[in-house]
C-alpha positions as CSV (number, residue, x, y, z in Angstrom):
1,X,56.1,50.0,194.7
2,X,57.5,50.5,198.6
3,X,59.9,47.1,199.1
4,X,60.4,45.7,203.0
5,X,62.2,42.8,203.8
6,X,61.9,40.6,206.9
7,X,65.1,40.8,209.3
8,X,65.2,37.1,209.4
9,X,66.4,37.1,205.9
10,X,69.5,38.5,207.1
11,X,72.1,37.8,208.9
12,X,73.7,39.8,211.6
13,X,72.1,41.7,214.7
14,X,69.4,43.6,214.6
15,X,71.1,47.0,214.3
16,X,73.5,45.3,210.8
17,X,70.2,44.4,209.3
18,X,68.7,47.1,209.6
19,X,71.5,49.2,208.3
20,X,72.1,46.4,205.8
21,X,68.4,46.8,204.1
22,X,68.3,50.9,204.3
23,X,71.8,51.1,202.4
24,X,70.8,48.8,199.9
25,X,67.6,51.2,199.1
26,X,64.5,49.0,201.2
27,X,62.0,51.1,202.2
28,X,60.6,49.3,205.2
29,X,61.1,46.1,207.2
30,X,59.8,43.0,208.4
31,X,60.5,43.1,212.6
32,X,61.3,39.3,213.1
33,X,60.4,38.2,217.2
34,X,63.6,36.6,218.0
35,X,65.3,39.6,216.0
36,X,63.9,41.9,218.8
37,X,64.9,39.8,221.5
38,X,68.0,39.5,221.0
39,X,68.5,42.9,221.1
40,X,70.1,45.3,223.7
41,X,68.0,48.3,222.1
42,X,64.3,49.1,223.7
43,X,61.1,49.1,221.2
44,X,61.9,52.7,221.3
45,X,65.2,52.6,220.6
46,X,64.7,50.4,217.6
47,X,62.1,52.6,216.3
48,X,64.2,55.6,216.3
49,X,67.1,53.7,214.7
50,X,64.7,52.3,212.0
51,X,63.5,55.9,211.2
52,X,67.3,57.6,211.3
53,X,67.9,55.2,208.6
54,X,65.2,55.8,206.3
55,X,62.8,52.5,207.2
56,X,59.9,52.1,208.3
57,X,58.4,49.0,210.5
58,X,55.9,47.3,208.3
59,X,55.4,44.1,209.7
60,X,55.8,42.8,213.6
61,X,56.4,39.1,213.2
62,X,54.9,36.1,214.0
63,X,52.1,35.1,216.4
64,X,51.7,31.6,216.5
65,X,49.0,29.3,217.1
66,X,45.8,31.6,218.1
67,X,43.1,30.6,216.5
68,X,40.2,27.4,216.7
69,X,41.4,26.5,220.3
70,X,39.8,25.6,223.5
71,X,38.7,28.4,225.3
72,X,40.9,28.3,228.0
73,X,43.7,28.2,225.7
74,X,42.6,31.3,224.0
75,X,42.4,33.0,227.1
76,X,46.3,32.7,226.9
77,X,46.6,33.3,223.6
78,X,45.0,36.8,224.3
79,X,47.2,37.9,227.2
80,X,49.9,36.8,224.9
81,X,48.4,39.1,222.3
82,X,47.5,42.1,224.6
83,X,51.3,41.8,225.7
84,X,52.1,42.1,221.7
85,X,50.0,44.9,221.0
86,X,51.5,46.9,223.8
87,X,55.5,46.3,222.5
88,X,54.1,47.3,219.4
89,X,53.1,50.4,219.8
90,X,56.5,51.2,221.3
91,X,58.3,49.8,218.4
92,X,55.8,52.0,216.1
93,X,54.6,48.6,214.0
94,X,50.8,48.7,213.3
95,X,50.6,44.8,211.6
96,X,50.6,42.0,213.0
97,X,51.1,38.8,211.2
98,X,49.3,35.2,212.6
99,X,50.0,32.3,210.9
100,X,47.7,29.7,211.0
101,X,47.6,27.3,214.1
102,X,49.6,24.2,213.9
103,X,48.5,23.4,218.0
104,X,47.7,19.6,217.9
105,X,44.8,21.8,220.4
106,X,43.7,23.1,217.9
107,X,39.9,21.8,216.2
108,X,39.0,21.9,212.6
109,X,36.3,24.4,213.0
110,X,36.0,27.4,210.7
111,X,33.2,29.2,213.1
112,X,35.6,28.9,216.2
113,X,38.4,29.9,214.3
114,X,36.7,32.9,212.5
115,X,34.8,33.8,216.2
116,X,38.2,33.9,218.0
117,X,40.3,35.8,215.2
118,X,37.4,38.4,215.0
119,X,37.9,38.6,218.8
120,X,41.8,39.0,218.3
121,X,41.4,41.5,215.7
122,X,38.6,43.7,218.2
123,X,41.9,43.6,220.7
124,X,44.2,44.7,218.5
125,X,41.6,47.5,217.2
126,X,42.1,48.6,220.3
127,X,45.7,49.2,220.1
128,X,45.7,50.5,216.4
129,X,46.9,47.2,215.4
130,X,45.7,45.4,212.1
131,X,46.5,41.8,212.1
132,X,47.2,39.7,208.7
133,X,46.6,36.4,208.7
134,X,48.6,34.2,206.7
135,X,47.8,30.0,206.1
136,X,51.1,28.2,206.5
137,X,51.5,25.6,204.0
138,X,51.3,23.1,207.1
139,X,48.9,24.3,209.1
140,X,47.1,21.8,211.3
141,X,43.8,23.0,209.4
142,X,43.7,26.0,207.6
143,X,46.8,25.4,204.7
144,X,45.4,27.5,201.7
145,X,45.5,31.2,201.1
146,X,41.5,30.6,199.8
147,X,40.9,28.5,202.7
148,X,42.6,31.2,205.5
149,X,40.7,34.2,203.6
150,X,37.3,32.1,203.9
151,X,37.9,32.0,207.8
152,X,38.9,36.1,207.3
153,X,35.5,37.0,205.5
154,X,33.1,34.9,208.5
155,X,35.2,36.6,210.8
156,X,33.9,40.5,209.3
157,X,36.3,42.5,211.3
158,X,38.1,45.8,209.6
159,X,41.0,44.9,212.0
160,X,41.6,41.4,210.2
161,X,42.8,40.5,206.8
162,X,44.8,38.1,204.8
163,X,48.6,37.7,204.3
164,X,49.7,36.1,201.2
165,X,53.0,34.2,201.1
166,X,54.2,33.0,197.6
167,X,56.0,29.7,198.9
168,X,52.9,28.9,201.1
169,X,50.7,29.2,198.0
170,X,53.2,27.9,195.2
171,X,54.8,25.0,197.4
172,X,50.7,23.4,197.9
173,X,50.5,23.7,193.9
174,X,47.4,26.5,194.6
175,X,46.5,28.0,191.8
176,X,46.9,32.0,192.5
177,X,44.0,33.1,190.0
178,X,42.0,32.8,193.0
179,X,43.7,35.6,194.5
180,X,41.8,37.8,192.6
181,X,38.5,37.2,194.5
182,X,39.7,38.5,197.6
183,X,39.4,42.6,197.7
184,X,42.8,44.4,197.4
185,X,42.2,46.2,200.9
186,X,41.3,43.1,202.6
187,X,45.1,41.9,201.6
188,X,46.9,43.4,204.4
189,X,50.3,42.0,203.3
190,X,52.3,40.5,200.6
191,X,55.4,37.8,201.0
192,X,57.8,37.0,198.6
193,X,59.8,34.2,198.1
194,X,61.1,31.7,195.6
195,X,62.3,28.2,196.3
196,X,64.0,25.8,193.7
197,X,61.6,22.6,193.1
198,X,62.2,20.0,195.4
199,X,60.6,16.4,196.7
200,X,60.6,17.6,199.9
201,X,58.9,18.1,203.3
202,X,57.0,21.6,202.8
203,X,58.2,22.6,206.4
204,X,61.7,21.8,205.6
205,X,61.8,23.1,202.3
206,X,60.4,26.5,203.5
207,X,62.7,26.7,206.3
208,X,66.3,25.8,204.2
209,X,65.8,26.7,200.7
210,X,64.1,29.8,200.2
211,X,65.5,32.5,198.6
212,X,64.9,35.2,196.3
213,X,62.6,36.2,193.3
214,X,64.0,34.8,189.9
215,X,66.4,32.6,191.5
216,X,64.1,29.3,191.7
217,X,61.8,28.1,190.0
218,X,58.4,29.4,191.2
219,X,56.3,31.4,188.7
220,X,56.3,35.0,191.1
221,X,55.3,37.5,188.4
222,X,52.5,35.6,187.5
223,X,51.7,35.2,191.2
224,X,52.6,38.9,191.8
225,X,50.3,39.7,189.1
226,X,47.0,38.3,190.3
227,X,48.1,40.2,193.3
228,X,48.1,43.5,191.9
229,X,44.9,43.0,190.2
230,X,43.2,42.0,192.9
231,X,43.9,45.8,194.5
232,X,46.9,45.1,196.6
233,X,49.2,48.5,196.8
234,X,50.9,47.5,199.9
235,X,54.8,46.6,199.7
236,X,56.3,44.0,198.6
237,X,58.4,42.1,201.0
238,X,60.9,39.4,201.1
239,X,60.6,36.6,203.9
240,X,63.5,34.5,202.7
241,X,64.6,31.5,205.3
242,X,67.8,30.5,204.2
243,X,70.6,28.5,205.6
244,X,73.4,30.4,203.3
245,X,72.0,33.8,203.7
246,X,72.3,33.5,207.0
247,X,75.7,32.8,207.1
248,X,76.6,35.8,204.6
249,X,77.3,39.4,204.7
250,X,73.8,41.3,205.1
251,X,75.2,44.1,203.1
252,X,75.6,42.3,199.9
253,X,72.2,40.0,200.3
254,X,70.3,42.9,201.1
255,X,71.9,44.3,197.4
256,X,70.9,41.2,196.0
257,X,67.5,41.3,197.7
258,X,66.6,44.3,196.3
259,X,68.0,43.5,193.1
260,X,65.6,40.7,193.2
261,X,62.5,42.7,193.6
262,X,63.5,45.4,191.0
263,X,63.3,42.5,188.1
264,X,60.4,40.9,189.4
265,X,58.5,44.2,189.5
266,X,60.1,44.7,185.7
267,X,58.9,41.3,184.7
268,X,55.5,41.8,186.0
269,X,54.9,45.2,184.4
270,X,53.7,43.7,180.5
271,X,50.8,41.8,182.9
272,X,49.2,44.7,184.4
273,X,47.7,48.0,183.0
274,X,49.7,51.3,183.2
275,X,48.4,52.6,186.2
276,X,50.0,50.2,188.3
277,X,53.6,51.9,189.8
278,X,56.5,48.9,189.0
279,X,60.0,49.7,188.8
280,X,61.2,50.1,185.2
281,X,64.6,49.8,184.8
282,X,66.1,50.4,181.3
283,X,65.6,47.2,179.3
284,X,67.8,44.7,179.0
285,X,70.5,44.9,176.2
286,X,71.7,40.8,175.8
287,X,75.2,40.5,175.0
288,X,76.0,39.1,171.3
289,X,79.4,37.6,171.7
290,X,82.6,37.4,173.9
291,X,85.2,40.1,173.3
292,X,87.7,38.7,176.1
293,X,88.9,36.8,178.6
294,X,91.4,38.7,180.7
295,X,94.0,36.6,182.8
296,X,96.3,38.6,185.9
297,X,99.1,36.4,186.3
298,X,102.7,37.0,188.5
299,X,104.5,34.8,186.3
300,X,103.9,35.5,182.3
301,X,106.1,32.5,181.2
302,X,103.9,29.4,181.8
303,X,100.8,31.1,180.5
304,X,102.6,32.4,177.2
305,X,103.6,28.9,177.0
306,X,100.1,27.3,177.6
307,X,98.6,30.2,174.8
308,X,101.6,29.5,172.5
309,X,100.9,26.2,172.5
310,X,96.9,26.6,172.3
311,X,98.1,28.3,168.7
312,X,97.5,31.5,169.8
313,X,99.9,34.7,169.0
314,X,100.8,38.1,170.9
315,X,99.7,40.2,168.8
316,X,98.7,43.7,170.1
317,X,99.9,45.3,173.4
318,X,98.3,48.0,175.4
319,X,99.7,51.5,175.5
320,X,99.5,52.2,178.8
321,X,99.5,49.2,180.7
322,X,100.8,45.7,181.0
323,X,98.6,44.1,179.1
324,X,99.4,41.7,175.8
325,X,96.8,40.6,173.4
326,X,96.7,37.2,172.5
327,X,94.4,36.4,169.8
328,X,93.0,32.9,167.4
329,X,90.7,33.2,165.3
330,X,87.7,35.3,167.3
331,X,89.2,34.0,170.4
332,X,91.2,36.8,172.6
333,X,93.0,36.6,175.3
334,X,94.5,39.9,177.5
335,X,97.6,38.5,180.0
336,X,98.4,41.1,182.4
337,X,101.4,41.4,184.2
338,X,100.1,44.3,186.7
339,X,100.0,45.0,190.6
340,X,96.7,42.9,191.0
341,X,98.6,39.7,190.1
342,X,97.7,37.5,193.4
343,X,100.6,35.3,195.1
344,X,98.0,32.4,194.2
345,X,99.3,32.1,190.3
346,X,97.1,33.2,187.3
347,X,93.6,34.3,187.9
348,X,90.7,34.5,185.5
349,X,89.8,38.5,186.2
350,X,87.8,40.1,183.9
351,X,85.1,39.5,180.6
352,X,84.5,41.4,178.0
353,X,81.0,40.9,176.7
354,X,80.6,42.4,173.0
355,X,77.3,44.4,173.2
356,X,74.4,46.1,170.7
357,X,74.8,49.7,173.0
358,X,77.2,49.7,176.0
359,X,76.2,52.7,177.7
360,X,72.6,51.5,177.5
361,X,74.2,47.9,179.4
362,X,75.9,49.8,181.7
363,X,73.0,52.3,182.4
364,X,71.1,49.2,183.0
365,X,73.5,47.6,185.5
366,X,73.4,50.6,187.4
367,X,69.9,50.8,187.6
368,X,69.8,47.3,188.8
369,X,72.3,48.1,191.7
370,X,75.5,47.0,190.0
371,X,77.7,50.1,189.2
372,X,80.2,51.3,187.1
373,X,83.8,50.9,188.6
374,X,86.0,53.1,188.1
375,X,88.2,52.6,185.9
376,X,92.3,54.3,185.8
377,X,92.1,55.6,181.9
378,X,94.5,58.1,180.4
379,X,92.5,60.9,178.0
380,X,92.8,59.2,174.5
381,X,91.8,55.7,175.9
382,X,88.4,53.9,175.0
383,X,85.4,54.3,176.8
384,X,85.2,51.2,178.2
385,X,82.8,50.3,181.4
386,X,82.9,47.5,183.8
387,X,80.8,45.9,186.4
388,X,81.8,43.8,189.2
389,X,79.7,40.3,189.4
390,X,79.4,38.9,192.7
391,X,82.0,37.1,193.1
392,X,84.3,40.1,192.0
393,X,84.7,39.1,188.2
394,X,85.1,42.8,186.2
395,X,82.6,42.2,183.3
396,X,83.2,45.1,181.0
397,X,80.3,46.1,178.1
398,X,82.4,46.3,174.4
399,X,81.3,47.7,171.0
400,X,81.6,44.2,168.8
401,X,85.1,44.9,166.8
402,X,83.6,44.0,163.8
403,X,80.4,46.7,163.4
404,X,79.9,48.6,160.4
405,X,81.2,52.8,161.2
406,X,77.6,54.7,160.3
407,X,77.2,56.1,156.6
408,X,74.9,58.5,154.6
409,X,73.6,60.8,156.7
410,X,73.9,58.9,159.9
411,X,77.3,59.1,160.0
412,X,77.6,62.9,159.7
413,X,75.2,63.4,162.2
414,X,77.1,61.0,164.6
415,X,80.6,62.7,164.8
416,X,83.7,60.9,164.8
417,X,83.3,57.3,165.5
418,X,84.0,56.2,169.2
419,X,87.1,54.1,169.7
420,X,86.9,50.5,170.6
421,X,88.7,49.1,172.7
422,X,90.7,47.4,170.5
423,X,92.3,50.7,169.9
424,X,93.9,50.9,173.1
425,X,96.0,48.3,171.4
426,X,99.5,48.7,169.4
427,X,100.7,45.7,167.2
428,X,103.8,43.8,168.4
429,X,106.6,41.7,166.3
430,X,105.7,38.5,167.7
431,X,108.9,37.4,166.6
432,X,109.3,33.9,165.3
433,X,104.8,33.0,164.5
434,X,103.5,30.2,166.7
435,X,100.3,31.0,165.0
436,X,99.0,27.9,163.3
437,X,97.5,28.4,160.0
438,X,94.2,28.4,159.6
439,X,92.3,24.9,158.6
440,X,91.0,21.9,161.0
441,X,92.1,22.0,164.4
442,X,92.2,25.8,164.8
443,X,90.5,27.6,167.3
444,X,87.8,30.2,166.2
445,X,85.9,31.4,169.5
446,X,85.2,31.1,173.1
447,X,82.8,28.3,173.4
448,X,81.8,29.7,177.0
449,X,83.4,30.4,180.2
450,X,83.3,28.5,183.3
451,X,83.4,30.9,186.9
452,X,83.3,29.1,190.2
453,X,81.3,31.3,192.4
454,X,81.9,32.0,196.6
455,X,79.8,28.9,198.4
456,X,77.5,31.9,199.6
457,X,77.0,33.8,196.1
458,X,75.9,31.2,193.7
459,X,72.1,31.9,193.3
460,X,73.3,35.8,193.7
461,X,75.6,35.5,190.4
462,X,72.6,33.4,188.3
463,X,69.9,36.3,189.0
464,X,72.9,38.9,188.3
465,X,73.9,37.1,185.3
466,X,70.3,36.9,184.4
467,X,68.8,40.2,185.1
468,X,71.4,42.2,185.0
469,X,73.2,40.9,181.4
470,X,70.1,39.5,180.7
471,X,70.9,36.5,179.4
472,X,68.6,33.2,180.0
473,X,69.0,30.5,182.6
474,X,69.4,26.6,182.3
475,X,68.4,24.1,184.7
476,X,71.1,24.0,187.9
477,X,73.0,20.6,187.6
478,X,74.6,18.5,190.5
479,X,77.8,17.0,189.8
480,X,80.0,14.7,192.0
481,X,83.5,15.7,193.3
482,X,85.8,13.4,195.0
483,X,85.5,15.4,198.0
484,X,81.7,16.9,197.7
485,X,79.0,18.1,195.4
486,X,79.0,20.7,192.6
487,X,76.6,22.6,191.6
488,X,76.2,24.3,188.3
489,X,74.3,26.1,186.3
490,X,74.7,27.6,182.8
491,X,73.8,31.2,181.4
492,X,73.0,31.8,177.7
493,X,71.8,34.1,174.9
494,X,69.6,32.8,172.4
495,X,71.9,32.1,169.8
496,X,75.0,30.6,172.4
497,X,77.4,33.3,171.3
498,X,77.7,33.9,174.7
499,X,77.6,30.8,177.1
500,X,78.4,31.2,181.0
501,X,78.8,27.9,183.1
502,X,78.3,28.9,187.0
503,X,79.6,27.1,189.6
504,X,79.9,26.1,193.3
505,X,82.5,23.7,195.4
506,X,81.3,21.5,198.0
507,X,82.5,23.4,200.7
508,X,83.2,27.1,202.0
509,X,86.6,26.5,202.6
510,X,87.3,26.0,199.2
511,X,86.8,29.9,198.3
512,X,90.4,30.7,198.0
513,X,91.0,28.2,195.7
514,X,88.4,28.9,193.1
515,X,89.4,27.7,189.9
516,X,88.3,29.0,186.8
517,X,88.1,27.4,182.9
518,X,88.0,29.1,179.6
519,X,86.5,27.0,177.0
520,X,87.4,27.3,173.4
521,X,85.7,26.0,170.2
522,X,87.6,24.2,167.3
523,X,86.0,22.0,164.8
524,X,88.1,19.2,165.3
525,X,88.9,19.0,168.9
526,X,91.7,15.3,168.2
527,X,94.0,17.8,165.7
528,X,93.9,20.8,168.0
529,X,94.7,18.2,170.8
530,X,97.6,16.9,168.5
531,X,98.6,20.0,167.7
532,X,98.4,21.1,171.6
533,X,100.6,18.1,172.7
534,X,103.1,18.3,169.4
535,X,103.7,21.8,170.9
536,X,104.8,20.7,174.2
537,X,101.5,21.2,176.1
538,X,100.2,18.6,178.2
539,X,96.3,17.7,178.6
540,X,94.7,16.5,181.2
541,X,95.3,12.4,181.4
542,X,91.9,10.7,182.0
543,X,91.4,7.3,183.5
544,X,91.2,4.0,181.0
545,X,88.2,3.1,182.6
546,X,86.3,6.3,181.3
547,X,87.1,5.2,177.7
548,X,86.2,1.2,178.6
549,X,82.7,2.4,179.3
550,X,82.3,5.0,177.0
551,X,82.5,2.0,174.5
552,X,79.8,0.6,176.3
553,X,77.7,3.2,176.4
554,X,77.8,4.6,172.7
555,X,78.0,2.6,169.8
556,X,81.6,4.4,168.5
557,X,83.9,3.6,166.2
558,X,87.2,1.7,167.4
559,X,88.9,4.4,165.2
560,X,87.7,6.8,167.4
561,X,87.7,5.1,170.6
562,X,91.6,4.9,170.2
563,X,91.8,8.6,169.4
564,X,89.3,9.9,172.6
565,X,91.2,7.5,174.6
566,X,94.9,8.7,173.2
567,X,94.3,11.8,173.7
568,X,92.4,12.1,176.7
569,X,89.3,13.1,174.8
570,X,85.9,13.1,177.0
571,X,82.7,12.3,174.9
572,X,78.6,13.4,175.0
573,X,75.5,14.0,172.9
574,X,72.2,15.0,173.8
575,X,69.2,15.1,171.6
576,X,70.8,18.1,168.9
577,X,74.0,16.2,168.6
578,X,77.4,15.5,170.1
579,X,80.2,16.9,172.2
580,X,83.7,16.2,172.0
581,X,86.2,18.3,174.8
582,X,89.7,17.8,176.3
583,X,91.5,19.4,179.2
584,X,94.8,21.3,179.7
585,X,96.9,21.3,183.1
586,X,95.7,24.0,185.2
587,X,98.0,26.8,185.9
588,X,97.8,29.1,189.1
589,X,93.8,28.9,189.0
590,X,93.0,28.8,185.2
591,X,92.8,25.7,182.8
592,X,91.5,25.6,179.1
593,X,89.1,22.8,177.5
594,X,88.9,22.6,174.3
595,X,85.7,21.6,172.4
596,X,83.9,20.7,169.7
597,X,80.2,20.9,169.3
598,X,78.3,18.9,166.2
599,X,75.0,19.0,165.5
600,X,73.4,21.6,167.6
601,X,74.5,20.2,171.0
602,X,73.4,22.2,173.8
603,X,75.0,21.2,176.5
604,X,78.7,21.2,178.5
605,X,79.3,17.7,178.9
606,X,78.4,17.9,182.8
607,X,78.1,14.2,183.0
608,X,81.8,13.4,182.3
609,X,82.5,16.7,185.3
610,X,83.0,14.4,187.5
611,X,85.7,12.2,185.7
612,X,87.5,15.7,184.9
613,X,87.2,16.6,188.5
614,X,88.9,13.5,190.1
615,X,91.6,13.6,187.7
616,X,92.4,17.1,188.3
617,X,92.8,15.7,191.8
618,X,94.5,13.2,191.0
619,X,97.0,15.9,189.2
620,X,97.3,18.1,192.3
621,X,95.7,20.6,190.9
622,X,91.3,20.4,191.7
623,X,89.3,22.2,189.0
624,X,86.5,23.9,191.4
């Protein structure tokens, strides 16, 4: 279906969101009022530039309190109207939208209300201007989309029919089914929006904390659905008021806009009979495991110390670049020593997500506006692509290491086997092992991997990391800082092979200094503590008092208590079990935890985050 997107979602002039929304791929736009009167172009002028790029002007936007008002008052109204309709028609727009009157003039009367829209809509007739109206979820007296299309059907004009506006139905807790009732050609437009759930003032909600399908928690595809049934074939457009949006580059929201839409459409498809045109992109292909975490560093010494210490071991070095292997158990970790090491100290860079069919990954990230970097390769080297997430982590799509080469017949139908990227790898003599040997204590994965995200590209990266890897959502968290709030919120497969914590700092300024964590999973986090300190790293020291309540809060062992509090060893359980996790120092912007889940826990231990947090302060070194 046709995608728009109100300017107002944007940020920028006029001119850099409209550019904004044709690059990304929109194929109309929303005209927001103030938008236009900001702007040094004409009507005309804006309607050429909207065509040059490819758009077309599907919505002028809004008229405000018009309806169910004292005569006189509606006299105004009209000249306002007939002043509307005239700019229109220079700007080439042929819908209007009214939202419902929130005039303390106006008078809870259906029959006035539907006598002076019908009178509106003969106006705008007049002009070749439909007009939508639209109930706002505070309207003085008409805040229902059942209620606003009752006052549409007494009014019985071609010229008039009904907006609908997800957040204005979903926020009132209106059940959409109804939406059926109403005949698809009497639906004049369609608004999209998510919102997270809050206890909050509707107005104030709708205003701040919009923003785009899939990432809050409003049902939209089911919504979306009842649409589509109902006969609606109009576009589908995004009127998304938000405070960080506004502040970010229009280019990549617009991206993420569309992005947005493309799921929602894909999600809604298994609802609706075939005739109805969604976007299909290919179908998701879910990660099964971690292949690697790559770290860029300027200085190999300390982080060769921190892994050496950790009980990994160089193993395997690439052939053409400066990049070692370390490896534990299924744990791997690439160090490289290239140009992109930043001044700031070691970075976390790059993923490697093991997957079922990598091209079929990639073909889906590209589909979903994410595409394939390119990539410096010599002939013989793996084919190996990568993605950028929105916040500039490389997530490359890897055959697992450890699948079976075809055989029978399958395998001499399939040619030679392709190379993993494992291959790209020659074995080093690590010289003196650091290696531990294998038992209690040792590490044998990546647990998960936390990223701090850009203050402006959190809910970006959880609908990327959703639709685009396809992985599954948790519930976004709050923890306290020192110096702010966090926010956070976890992606997953189904089986927690691959686990990725998203974060956000309290504060814009803090971009620079985004500080990323690798967690690793041992089944007995105190001996790979030991072990870590015997080696000569040093964890993270947490405060006495953490330990003094812990042994008020959960009925542990002394035993225990002295190790956890020994070794700086933070403590949790949910209802599937427990959770047991320490800390490393952080180097440049990269620190390790390592954990231990028992029992099926499900969790990351968020509510000792903010212990963790203030000692890292306390350290010098914040873990954003």
């Amino acid at each position: 279906m046709r995608t728009s997107i109100a300017t107002v979602s944007l940020s920028g002039s006029l001119t850099e969101k409209l550019t904004a929304a044709a690059r990304a791929g929109f194929d109309g736009v929303e005209i927001f009022e103030n938008d236009l009167l900001a702007s040094p172009l004409t009507p005309e002028e804006i309607r050429d530039r909207t065509a040059d790029l490819g758009l077309t002007i599907d919505l002028y936007q809004p008229m405000r309190d018009v309806e169910a008002l004292p005569e006189a008052e509606f006299a105004r109204s009209l000249r306002r109207a007939r002043h509307k309709f005239a700019l229109m028609r220079r700007l080439g727009a042929d819908t209007v939208l009214v939202c419902s009157s929130v005039s303390p003039l106006a008078v809870d009367d259906d029959a006035l209300a539907a006598e002076q829209l019908h009178r509106l809509a003969r106006l705008a007739e007049d002009f070749g201007v439909r007009v939508a109206y639209e109930a706002l979820a505070w309207g003085r007296h008409v805040n229902t989309y059942d209620h606003a299309w009752t006052v549409v059907e007494t009014a019985g004009h071609p010229a008039l029919g009904t907006c609908l506006d997800s957040f204005h139905i979903l926020a009132r807790g209106s059940d959409p089914k109804g939406i059926e009732d109403i005949p698809g050609d009497r639906i004049f437009f369609l608004q999209l929006a998510d919102a997270p759930l809050m206890a909050m003032d509707v107005l104030q909600w709708s205003r701040h904390y919009r923003c785009f399908p899939g990432q809050g928690g409003f049902d939209l595809s089911g919504l979306l659905a009842h649409v589509l049934r109902a006969g609606y074939r109009g576009p589908l457009s995004l009127e998304v008021f938000n405070d960080v949006f506004r502040q970010a580059a229009a280019g990549p929201t617009a991206v993420d806009a569309l992005r947005s839409l493309l799921v929602l459409q894909e999600r809604t498809r298994p609802a609706l009979p075939d005739g109805v045109a969604l976007a299909a992109p290919p179908a998701p292909v879910v990660p099964t495991g971690v292949a690697f975490a790559e770290l860029v560093t300027p200085d190999v010494v300390p982080v060769a110390g921190l892994l050496g210490a950790l009980g990994f071991t160089r193993t395997a070095r690439h052939r053409g670049k400066p990049v070692d292997l370390w490896q534990q158990g299924g744990a791997r970790v690439l160090v490289n020593t290239g140009p992109a090491a930043s001044r700031e100290g070691t970075a976390l860079t790059a993923i490697g997500l093991e997957s079922p069919d990598p091209a079929a990954a990639a073909r889906r990230a590209e589909a979903l506006l994410a595409p394939v970097l390119p990539r410096r390769r010599a002939l013989d080297d793996a084919a190996l692509d990568a993605v950028a997430a929105p916040d500039g982590t490389e997530v490359f799509f890897c055959a697992p290491i450890g699948s079976p080469a075809p055989s029978g017949p399958r395998a001499a139908s399939a040619g030679p086997e392709p190379r993993r990227w494992t291959d790209d790898f020659e074995p080093v003599d690590a010289g003196v092992p650091v290696a531990r040997p294998a038992g209690r204590g040792s590490v044998d994965r990546i647990d998960h991997l936390a990223l701090t995200q850009p203050w402006h590209q959190f809910d970006e990266a959880a609908l990327f990391h959703r639709g685009v890897l396809g992985l599954t959502g948790q519930e976004s968290v709050d923890v306290a800082d020192p110096y702010g709030l966090h926010r956070s919120r976890a992606v997953t497969n189904a089986d927690g092979s691959v686990r990725i914590a998203l974060g956000v700092g309290p504060a814009p300024t803090d971009d620079g200094a985004r500080i990323q964590h690798i967690a690793l999973a041992t089944d007995d986090v105190a001996e790979a503590a030991r072990r870590f300190r015997a080696a000569g790293g040093r964890l993270l020291p947490i405060p006495a008092n953490y330990h003094d309540d812990l042994a008020a809060r959960h009925d542990l062992d002394a035993e225990e208590l002295a190790v956890l509090r020994d070794l700086g060893i933070l403590y949790d359980r949910d209802a599937h079990g427990e959770f047991r996790h320490c800390y490393t120092e952080t180097i440049g912007r990269v620190f390790f935890e390592l954990v231990q889940r028992d029992g099926g826990y499900r969790g990351y231990g968020a509510q000792n985050a903010p212990v963790r947090l203030a000692a890292q302060h306390a350290t010098g070194r914040p873990g954003r």
